[in-house]
Each structure stands twice: as C-alpha cells, then as structure tokens.
FIVOMAR-591066 format. One record per residue: x negated, y negated, z of N, C-alpha, C in turn; residue number from 1. Coordinates in steps of 0.2 Angstrom, whole numbers. Atoms other than C-alpha are relative to their C-alpha. Layout:
BEGIN
n.xx, n.yy, n.zz, ca.xx, ca.yy, ca.zz, c.xx, c.yy, c.zz, n
X, Y, Z, X, Y, Z, X, Y, Z, NUM
...
END
This chain:
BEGIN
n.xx, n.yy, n.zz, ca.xx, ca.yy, ca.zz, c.xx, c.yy, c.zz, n
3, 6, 3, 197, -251, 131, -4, -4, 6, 1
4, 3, -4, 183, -260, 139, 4, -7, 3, 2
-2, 8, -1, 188, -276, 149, -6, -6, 0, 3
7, 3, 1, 177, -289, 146, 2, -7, 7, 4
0, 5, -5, 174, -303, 161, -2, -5, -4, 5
5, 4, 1, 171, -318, 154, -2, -8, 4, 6
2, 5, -3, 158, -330, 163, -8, -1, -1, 7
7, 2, 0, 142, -337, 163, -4, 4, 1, 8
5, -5, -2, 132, -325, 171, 0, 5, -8, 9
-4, -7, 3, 141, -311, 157, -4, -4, -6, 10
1, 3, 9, 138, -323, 142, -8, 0, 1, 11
6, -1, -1, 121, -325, 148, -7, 6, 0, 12
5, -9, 0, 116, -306, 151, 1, 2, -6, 13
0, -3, 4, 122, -301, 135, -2, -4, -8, 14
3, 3, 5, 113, -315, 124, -8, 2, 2, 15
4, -2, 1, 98, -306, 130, 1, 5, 2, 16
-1, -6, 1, 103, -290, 126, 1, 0, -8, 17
0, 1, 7, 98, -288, 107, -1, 8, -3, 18
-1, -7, 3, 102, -274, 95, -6, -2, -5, 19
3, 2, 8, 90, -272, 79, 3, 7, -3, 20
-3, -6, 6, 98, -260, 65, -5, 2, -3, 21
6, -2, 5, 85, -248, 57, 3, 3, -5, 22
1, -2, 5, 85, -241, 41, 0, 6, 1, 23
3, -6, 0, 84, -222, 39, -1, 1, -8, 24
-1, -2, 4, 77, -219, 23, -4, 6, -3, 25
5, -7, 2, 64, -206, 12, -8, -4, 4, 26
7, -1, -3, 47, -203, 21, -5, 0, -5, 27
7, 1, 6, 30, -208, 9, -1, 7, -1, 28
1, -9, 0, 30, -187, 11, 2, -1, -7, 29
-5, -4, 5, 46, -185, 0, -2, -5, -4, 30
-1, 2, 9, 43, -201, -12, -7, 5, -4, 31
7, -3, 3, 25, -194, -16, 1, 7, -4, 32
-1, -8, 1, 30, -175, -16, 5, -1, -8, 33
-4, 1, 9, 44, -180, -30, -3, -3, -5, 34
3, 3, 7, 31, -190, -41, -6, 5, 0, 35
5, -8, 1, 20, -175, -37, -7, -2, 0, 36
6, 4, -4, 8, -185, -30, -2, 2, 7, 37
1, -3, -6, 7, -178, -13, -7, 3, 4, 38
6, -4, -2, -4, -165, -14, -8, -4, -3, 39
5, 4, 1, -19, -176, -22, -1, -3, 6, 40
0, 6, -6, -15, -189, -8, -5, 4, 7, 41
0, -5, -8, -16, -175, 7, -9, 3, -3, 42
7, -4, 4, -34, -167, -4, -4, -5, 3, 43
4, 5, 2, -41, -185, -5, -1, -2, 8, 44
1, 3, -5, -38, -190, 13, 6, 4, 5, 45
-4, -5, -5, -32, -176, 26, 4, -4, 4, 46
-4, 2, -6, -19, -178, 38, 0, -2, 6, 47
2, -3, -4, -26, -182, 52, 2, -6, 6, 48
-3, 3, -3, -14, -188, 64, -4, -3, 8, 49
1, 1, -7, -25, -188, 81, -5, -7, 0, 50
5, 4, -1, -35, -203, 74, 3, -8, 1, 51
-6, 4, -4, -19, -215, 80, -1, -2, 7, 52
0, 2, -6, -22, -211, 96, -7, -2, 4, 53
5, -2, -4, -40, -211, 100, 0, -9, 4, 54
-2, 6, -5, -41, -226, 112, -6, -4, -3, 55
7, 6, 3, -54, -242, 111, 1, -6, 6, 56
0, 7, -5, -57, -258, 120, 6, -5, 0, 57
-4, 6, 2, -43, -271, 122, -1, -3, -6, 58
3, 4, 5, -55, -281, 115, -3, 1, -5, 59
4, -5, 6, -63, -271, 102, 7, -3, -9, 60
-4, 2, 6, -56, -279, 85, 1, 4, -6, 61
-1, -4, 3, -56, -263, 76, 5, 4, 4, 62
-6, -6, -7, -39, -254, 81, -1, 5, -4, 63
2, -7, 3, -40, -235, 75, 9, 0, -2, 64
-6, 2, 1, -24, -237, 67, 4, 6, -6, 65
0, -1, 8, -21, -226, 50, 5, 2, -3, 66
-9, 3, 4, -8, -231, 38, 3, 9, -2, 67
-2, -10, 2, -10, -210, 34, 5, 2, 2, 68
-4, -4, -6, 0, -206, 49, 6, -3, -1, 69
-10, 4, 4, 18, -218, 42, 3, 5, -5, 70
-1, -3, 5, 16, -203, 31, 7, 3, 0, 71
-6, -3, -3, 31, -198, 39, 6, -2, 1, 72
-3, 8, -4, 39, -215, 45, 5, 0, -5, 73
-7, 0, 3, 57, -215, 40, 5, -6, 2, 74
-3, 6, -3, 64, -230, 51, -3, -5, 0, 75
2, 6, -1, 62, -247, 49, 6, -6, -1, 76
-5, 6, 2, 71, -265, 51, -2, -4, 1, 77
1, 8, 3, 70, -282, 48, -1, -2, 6, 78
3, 5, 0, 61, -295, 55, -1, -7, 0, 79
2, 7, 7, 58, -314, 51, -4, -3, 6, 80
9, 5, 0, 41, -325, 54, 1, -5, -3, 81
1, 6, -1, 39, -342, 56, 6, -5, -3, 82
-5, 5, 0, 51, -359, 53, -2, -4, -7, 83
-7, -4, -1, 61, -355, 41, -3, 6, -1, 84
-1, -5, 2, 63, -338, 42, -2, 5, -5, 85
3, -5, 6, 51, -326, 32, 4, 7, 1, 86
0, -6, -2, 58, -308, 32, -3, 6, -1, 87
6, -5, 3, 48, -292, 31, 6, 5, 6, 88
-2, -7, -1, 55, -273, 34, -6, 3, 6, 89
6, -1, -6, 44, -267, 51, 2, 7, 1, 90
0, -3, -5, 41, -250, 60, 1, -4, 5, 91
0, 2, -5, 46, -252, 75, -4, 6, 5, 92
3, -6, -1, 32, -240, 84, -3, -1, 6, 93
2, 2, -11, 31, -236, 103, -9, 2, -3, 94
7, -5, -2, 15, -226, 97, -7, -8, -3, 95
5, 6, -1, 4, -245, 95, 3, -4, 0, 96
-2, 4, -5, 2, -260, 100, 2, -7, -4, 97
-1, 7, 8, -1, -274, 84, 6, -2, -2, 98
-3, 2, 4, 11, -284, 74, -1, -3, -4, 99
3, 3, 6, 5, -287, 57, 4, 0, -7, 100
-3, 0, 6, 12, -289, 38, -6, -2, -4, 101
4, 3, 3, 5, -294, 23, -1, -5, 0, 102
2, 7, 4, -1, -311, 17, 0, -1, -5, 103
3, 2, 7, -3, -321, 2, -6, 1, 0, 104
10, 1, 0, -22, -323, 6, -1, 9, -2, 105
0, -9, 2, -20, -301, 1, 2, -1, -9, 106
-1, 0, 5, -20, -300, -18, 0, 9, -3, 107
-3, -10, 0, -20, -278, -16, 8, 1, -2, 108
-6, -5, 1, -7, -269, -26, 4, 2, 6, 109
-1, -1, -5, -3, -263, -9, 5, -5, 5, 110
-7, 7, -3, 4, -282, -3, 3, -1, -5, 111
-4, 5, 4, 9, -290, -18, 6, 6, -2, 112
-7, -2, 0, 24, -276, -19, 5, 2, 4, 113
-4, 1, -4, 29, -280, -4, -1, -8, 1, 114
3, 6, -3, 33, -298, 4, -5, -3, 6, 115
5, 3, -6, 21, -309, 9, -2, -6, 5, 116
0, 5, -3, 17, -320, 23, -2, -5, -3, 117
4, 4, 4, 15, -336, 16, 0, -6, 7, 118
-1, 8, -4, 9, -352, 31, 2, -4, -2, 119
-4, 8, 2, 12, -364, 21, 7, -2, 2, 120
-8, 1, 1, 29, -360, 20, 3, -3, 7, 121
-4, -1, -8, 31, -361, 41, -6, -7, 4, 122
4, 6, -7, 29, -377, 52, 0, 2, 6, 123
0, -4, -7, 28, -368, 67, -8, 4, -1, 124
6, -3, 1, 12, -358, 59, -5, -3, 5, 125
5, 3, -3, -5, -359, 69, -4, 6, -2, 126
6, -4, 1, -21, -351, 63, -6, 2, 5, 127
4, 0, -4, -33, -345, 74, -9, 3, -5, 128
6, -5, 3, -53, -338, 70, -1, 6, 0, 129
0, -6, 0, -50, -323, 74, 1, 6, -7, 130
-2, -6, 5, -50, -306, 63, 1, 6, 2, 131
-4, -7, 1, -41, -288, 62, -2, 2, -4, 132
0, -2, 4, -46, -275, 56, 4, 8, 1, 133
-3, -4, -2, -37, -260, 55, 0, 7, -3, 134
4, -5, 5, -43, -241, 47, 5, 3, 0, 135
-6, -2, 3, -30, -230, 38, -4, 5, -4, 136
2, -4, 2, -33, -214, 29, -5, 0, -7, 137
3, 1, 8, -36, -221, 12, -2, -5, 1, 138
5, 9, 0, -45, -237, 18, -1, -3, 5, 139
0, 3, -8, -44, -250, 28, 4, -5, 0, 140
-1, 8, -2, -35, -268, 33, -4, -4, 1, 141
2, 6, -4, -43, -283, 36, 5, -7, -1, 142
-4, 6, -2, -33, -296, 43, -1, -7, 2, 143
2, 4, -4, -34, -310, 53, 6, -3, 4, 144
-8, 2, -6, -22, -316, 70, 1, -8, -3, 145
-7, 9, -1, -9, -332, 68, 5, 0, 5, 146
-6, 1, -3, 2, -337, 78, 8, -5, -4, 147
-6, 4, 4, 21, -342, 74, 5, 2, 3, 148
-8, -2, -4, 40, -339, 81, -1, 5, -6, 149
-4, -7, 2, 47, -321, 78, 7, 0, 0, 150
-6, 0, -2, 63, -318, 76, 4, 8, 1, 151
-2, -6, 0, 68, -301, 83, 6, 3, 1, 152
-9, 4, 0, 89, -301, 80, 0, -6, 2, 153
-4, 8, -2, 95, -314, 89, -5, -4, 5, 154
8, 3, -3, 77, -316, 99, -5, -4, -1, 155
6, 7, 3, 67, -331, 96, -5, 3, 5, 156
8, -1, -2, 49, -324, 101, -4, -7, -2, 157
1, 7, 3, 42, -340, 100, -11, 1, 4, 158
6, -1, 0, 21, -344, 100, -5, 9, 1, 159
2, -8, -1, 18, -323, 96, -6, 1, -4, 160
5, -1, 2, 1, -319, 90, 3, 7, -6, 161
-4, -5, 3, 3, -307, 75, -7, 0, -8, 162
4, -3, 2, -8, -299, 62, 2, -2, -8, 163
-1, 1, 7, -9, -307, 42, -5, 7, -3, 164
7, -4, 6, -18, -294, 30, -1, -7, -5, 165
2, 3, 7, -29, -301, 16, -5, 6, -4, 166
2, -7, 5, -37, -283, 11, 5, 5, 3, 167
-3, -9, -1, -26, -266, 9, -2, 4, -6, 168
3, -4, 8, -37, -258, -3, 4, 8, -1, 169
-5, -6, 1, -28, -242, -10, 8, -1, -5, 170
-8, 1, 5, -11, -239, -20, 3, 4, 4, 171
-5, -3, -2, -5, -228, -10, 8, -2, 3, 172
-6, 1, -2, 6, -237, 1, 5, -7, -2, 173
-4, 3, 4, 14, -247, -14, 7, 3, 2, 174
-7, -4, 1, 27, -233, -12, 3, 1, 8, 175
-4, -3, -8, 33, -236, 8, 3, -4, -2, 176
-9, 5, 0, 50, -245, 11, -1, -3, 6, 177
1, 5, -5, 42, -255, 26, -7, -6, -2, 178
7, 6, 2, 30, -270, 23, -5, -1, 6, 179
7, -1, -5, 20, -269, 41, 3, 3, 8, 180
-2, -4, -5, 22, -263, 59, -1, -5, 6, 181
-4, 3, -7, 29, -269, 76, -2, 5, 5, 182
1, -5, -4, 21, -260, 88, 1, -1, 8, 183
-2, 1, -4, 27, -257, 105, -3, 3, 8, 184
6, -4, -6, 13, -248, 116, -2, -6, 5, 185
4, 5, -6, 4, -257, 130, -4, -4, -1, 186
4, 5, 3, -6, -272, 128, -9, 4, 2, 187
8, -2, -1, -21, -259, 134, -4, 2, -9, 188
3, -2, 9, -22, -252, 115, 2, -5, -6, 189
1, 3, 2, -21, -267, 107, -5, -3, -4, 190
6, 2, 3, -33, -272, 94, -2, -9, 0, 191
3, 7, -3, -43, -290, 99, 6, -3, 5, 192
-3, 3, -10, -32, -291, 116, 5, -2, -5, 193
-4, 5, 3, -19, -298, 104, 8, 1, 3, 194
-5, 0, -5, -2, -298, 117, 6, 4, -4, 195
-6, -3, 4, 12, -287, 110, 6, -3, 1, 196
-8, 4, 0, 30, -293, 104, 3, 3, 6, 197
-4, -1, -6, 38, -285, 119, -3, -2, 6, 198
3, 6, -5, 26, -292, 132, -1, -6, -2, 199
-4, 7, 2, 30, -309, 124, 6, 0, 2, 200
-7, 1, -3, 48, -306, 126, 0, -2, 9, 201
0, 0, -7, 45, -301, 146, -4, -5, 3, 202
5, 8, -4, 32, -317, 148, 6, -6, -1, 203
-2, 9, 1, 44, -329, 141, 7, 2, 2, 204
-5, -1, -3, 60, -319, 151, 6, 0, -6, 205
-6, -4, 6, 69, -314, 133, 6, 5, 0, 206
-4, -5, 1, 77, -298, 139, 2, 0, 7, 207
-2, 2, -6, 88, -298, 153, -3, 8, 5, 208
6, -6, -2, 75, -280, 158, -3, 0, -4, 209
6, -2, 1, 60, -275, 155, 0, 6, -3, 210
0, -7, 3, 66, -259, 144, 2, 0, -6, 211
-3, 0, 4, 70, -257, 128, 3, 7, -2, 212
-2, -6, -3, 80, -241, 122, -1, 0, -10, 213
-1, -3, 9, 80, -231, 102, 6, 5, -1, 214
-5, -7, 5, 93, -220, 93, -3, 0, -7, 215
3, -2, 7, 87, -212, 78, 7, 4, -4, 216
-4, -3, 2, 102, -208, 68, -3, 7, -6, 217
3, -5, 2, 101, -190, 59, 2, 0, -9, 218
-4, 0, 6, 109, -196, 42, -6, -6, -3, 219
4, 7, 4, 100, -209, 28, 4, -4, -1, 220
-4, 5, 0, 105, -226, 28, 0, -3, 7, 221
-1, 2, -6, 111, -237, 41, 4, 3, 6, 222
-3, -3, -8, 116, -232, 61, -6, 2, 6, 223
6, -1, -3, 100, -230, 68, -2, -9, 6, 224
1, 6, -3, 96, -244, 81, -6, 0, 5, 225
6, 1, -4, 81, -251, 92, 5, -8, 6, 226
-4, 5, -1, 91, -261, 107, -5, -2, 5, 227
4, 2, -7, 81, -273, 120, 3, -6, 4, 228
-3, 0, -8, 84, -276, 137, 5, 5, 3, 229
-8, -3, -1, 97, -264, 140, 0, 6, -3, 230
-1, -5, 1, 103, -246, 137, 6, -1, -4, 231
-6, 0, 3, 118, -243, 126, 5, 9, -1, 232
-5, -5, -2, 131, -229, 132, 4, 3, -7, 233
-3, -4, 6, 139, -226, 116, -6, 3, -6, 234
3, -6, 5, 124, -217, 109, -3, 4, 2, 235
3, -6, -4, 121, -204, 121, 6, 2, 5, 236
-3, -4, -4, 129, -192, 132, -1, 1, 6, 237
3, -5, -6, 126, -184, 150, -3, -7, 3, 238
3, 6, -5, 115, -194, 162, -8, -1, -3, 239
6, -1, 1, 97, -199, 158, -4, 2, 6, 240
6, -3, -6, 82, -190, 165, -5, -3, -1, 241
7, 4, 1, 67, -201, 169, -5, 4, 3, 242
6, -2, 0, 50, -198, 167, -5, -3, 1, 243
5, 6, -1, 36, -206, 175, -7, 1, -4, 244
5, -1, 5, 22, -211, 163, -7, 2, 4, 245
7, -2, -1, 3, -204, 165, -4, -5, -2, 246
1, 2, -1, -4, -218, 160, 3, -7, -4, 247
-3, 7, 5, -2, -237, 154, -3, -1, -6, 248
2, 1, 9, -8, -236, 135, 6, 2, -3, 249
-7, -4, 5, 5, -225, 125, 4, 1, 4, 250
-5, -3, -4, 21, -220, 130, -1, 7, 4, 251
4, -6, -4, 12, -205, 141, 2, 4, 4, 252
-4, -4, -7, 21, -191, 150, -3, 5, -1, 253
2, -7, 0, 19, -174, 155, 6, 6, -2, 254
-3, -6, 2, 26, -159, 148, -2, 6, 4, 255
2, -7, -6, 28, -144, 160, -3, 5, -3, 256
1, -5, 4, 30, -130, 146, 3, -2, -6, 257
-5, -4, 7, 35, -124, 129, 4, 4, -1, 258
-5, -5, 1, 48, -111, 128, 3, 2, -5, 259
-5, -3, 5, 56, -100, 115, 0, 8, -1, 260
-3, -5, -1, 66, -86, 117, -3, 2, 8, 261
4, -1, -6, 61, -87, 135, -6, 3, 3, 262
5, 1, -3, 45, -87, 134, -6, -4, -1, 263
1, 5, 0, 33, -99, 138, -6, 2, -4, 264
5, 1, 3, 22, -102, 123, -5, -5, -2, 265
3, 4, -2, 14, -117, 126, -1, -4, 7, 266
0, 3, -6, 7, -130, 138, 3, 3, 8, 267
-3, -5, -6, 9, -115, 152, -3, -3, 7, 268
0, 4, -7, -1, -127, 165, 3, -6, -2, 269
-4, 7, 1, 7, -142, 159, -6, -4, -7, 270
4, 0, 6, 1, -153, 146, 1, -8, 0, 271
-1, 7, 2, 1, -173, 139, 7, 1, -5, 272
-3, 0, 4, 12, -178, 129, 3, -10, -2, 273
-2, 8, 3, 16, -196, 118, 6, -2, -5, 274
-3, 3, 2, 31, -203, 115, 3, -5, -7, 275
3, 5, 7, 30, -211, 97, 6, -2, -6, 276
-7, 0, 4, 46, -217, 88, -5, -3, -9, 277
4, 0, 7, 31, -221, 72, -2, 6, -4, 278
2, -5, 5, 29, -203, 67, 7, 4, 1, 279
-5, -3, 1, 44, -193, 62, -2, 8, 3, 280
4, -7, 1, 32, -176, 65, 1, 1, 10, 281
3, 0, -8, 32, -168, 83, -7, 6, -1, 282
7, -1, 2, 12, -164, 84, -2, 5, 5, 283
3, 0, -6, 3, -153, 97, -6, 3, -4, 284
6, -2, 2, -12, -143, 96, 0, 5, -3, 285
-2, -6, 6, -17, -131, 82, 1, 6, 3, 286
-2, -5, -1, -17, -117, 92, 7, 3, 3, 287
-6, -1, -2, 0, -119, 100, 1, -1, -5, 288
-6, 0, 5, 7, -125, 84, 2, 3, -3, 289
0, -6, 6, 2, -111, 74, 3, 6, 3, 290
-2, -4, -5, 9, -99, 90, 9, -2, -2, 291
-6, 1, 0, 25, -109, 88, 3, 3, -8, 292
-3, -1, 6, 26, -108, 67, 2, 7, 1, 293
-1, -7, 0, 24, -91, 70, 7, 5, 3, 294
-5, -3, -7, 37, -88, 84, 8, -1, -5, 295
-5, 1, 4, 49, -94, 71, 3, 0, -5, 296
-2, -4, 6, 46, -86, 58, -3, -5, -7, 297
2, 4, 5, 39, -101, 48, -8, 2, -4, 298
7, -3, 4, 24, -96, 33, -3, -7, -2, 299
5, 5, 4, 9, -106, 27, 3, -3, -7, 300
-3, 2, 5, 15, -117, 12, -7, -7, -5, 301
7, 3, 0, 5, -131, 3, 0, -6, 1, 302
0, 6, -2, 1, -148, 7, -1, -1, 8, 303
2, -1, -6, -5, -140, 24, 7, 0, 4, 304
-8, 0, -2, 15, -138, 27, 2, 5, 2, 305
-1, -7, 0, 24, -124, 33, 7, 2, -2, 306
-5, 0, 2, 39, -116, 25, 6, 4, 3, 307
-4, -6, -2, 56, -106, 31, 3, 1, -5, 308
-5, -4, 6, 69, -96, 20, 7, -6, 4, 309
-3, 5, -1, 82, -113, 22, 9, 6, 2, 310
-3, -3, -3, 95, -99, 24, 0, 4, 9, 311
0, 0, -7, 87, -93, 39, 2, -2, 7, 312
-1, 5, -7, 90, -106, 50, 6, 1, 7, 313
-6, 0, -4, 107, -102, 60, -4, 6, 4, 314
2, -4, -5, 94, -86, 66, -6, -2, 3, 315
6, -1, -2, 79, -93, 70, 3, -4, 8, 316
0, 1, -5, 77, -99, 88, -2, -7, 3, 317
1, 8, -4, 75, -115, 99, -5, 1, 2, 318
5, 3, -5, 60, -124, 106, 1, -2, 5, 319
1, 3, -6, 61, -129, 121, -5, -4, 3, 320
4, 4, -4, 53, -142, 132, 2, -1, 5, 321
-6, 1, -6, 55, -142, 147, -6, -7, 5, 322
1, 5, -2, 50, -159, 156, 0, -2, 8, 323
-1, 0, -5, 49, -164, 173, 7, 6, 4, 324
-5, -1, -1, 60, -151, 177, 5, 4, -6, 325
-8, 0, 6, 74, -152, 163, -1, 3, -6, 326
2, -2, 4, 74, -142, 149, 2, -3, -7, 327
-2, 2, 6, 77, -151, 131, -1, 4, -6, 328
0, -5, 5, 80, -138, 117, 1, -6, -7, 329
-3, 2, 8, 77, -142, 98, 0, 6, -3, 330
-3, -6, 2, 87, -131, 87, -2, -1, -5, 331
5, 2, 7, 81, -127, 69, 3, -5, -3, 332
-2, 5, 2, 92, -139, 65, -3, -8, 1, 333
3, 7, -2, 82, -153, 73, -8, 1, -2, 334
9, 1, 1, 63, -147, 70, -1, 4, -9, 335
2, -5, 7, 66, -138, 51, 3, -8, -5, 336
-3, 6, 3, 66, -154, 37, 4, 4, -6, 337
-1, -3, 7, 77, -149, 25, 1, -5, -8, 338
-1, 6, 5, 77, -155, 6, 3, 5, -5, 339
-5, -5, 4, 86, -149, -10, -3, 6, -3, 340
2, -6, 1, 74, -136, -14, -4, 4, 6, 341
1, -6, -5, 66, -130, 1, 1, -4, 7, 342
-3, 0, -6, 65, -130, 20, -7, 1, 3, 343
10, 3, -4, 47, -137, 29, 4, -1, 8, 344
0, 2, -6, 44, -137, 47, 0, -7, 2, 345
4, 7, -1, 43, -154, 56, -5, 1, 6, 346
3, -3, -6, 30, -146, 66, -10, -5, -4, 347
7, 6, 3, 11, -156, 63, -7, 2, 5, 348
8, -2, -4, -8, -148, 71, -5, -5, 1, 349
5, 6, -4, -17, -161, 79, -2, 1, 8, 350
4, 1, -4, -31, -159, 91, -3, -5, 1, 351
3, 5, -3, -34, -172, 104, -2, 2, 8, 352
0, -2, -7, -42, -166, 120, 1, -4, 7, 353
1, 7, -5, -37, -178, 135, -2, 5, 8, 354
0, -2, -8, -40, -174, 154, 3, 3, 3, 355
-6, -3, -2, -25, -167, 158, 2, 4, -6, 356
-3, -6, 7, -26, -155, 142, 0, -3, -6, 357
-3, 2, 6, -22, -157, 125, 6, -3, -4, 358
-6, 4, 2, -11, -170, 117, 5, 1, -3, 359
-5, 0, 5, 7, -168, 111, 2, -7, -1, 360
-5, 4, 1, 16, -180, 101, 8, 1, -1, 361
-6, 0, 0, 35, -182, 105, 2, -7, -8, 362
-1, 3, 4, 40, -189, 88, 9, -3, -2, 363
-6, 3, 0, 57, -192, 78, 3, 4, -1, 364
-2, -7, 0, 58, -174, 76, 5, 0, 7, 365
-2, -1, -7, 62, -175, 96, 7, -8, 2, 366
-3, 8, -2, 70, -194, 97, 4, 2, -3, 367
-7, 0, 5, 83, -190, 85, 5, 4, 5, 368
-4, -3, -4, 90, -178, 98, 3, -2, 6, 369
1, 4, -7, 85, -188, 113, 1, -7, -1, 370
2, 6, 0, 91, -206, 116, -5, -1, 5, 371
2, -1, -5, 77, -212, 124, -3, -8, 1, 372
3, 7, -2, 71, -227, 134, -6, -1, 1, 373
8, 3, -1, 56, -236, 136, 0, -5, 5, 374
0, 5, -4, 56, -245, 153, -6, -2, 4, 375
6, 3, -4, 40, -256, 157, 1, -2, 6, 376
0, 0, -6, 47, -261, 173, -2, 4, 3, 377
2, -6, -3, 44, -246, 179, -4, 5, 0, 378
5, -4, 1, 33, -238, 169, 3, 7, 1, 379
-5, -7, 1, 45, -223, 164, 1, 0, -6, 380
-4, -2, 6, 52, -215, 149, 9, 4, 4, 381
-4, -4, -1, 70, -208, 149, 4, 1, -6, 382
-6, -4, 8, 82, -197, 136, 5, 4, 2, 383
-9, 1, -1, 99, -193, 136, 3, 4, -6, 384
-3, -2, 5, 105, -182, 125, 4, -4, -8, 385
-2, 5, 6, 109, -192, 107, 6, 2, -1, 386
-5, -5, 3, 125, -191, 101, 2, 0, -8, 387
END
C-alpha cells in the first residue's frame, strides 16, 4: 500500500497531474465496412495517409490535415470549451498540432450530428479575424480561430486559441464517435501559428512537467488514458527506454531496423519514424510494407487491406523494431485486427521520402503495446512495455 505524505508541495504536484479517460471504441473503417459503405468511400477518395504529414509554414493558414486519415481513430475523450462548459469528444493526436470542433456558424450534416460550439453561449468567448482551413480526403474545413478557456480534466487552459468549423462538406464523417481533434505536435506544424493546448498548458505552468504520457487500452470501452505532466507506473512494466526526437515538428525518432524471424527486412540503414497516437495503422513504405505482408503470410484483400487465415495467427511470426538499440516485438496478436468474420493486418503503405529516408508511422497498432511518453522538456519519446 502506497503511503501518501500529506503536504503542500504533494497536494500541489498532484493538482497538476491530470488524467484524461479515452474511449476505445469502433474505427469509421468498421462503422462503414458493416453499412457496406467502405469500399465506395476508399474508391471515391484513396487512403492516402502521407498527406498528414507533409509539413508547411507556421503561418501558412492551410494545415494539410485529412479527416481520411481518422479512418482508423478508435480513441477519443472529453473535453469542455468555454464558461459554462460546452463538451465535445476529441482525439487527442500527437500526429498535429490544432484544436478545432464544430460550430453553430456550420450547417453540414457533418456538424449538426455532432455538438456544436455555440459563443453565445460562453462569456469567456473571444473572436478573432482570423480563418482555418483545413483539407481531408473527402473535402475540406473552413474555420475560423476563437479564443475561450478549455478544460482538459481538472485543467483550466485559460485564453487558448482553438479552431470553430463553419464548412465540413461531405457525409461521411456523420458516422465518427469524436466531434474534433486535440492535437499535440509542435507549434512548428500548426496551422496560422495558432499555439497548441499543451504549449498553453507549459506557458501558463499547468503541468507539474513538461511531458505528457498515453495507454491505449486493448479492449472496447473505457481504460484507455492520456495523463499530463507525469508518467503513471501502473500502466507499464520494466523501465522506459528514451529516445531522442530528430526533429521538433512531429513526434520524430529513428528506427534502427525491422526484424522478423531474424532477419532484417526493413529500414537496414535506419530510418524516420512518427510517433502518432491519431492513426490506429503502423504505416511505412510500400516497398517494405509489402516485404513485411508477405513475410507473414498476409494476402491482398479489398479496400486496399490485407488478409490472414485468423486461425493462423499463434504461427505467424513477430515484427520487430528495434530502436535506439532495444528491440520492441509486435506479435500477430498486436499488428493482425481481428473482427467476427475475418482477420486484416494493421499494416498501412504510405510513401513519404524525408532526408534521412523514408517515413514510418508508429501508430496504435504500436502504442497499445508500448506505454509511451511524450516529453517536451527534453525533446524525447519514451515506451515501457504496456501492461
């Protein structure tokens, strides 16, 4: 049994120590796939996860952002905006930087089935002239930036800049279980300079560090948590291994290799790779991806997916990554989705060429495994075995 001290300093370091509880629930893949809507979706507007990342100006008031790439997006929690308390269901996504929802001023199917910001409602509210716009597979956003208090648990973000829609043309994303996105990348890939909710926290001294930390639970439902300022030992094992970022935009590390069955099939001079708790997929390049399906035994299927025989799995073999060093094994059980009739890879081809190679994405595919941290003090990633 823990002993607890209690005194000033304690009660004060643990009031900036805020848990957020996420949601695990079905991915816009599986609502659509079961209305059998999917394959239209994917025909009409390809998958094309690398256009997330492609970088742009601070200031440049188009973020490259596409709601396509949520396709995946399983975790999301609550929220609430301005005085009183509006609430809205968020990603919370290391992989950018904005924090936008809908608005009243948006009359799209799109917002009005989910809740919308309304200023009126909020004396704290502040308009600005600014606008956002934001591109997504099947359209676009346009926005425009407010300022108001956020409340992220027990976290009063107070004067946060933050993203209304008043267009989401399309229907598709009627059918997602989060109303807008919380994003957690660096204020360099922010769309119109617009200051991110965790560099707010660390300018106004909210978190007793400069780190926030994820669990991704592996079941539906609640136990999935996003904590900030602080690490939390009861959802990992072993010790963490940190790893220093390659650049200050995304969560950006290096990957040494790939492995399986001890041999190395990708990234054999080393490689990028992004850290992204907003896409469930772990992404690299088509050539390695396709090396890897194959390594595994996984077949072409449709909706650009790949399939296993869901009995296979106890033979099919680990990935490996091995990282500064340390090797991180996912077993089929962590990279194969399984659902009641069949059994898809969570594997995803996307070409991005950077300067130190081509781009992987560590997704939820990986995070579910790994608890891992995000510390801006430092400018490091660290993961810890999940438990």
């Amino acid at each position: 049994m823990r002993v607890v001290l209690l005194s000033l300093t304690l009660i004060a370091l643990s009031e900036s120590i805020n848990k957020i509880p996420l949601q695990k629930g079905k991915s816009l893949r599986n609502v659509l796939r079961e209305k059998g809507l999917l394959e239209d979706l994917l025909r009409r507007n390809p998958y094309d996860l690398s256009t997330k990342y492609q970088t742009f100006s601070s200031a440049a008031k188009v973020a490259n952002e596409p709601l396509i790439n949520y396709l995946d997006a399983e975790y999301y929690g609550v929220i609430s905006i301005g005085t009183p308390p509006q609430k809205f269901n968020v990603i919370f996504d290391t992989g950018s930087s904005n924090l936008w929802v809908p608005s009243v001023y948006c009359s799209y199917p799109a917002c009005i089935s989910h809740p919308r910001f309304e200023p009126k409602n909020s004396s704290t509210f502040r308009s600005t002239k600014e606008d956002l716009f934001i591109g997504y597979g099947t359209g676009f956003m346009i926005g425009v930036l407010g300022y108001d208090t956020v409340w992220v648990s027990d976290i009063e973000d107070t004067n946060q800049i933050f993203g209304l829609s008043t267009m989401e043309p399309g229907s598709t994303f009627d059918n997602v279980p989060f109303d807008g996105i919380l994003g957690l990348a660096y204020p360099s890939v922010s769309s119109s300079g617009a200051m991110p909710v965790f560099d707010n926290m660390m300018k106004e001294g909210l978190v007793s560090q400069k780190m926030f930390s994820v669990y991704l639970s592996k079941t539906e439902g609640p136990g999935s948590v996003v904590t900030f300022g602080d690490t939390d030992p009861s959802y990992y094992t072993g010790n963490i291994n940190w790893i220093p970022l390659t650049s200050e935009t995304y969560w950006e590390i290096k990957i040494d290799k790939v492995i399986i069955n001890s041999t190395t099939v990708a990234c054999s001079n080393g490689c990028t790779a992004i850290v992204d708790t907003g896409t469930s997929l772990l992404s690299g390049p088509t050539s390695a991806i396709t090396s890897i399906q194959k390594a595994v035994g996984a077949k072409p299927a449709t909706n650009w997916e790949y399939s296993v025989k869901c009995c296979s799995l106890p033979d099919m073999p680990d990935i490996i990554f091995e990282i500064s060093g340390v090797q991180y094994p996912l077993t089929p059980y962590a990279y194969v989705q399984q659902s009641k009739t069949s059994c898809t890879t969570g594997l995803q081809s996307m070409d991005i060429p950077t300067t130190s190679g081509d781009l992987w994405i560590l997704g939820d595919v990986f995070i579910r495994e790994y608890y891992s941290i995000f510390d801006r003090g430092n400018n490091k990633v660290g993961f810890a075995k999940a438990v």
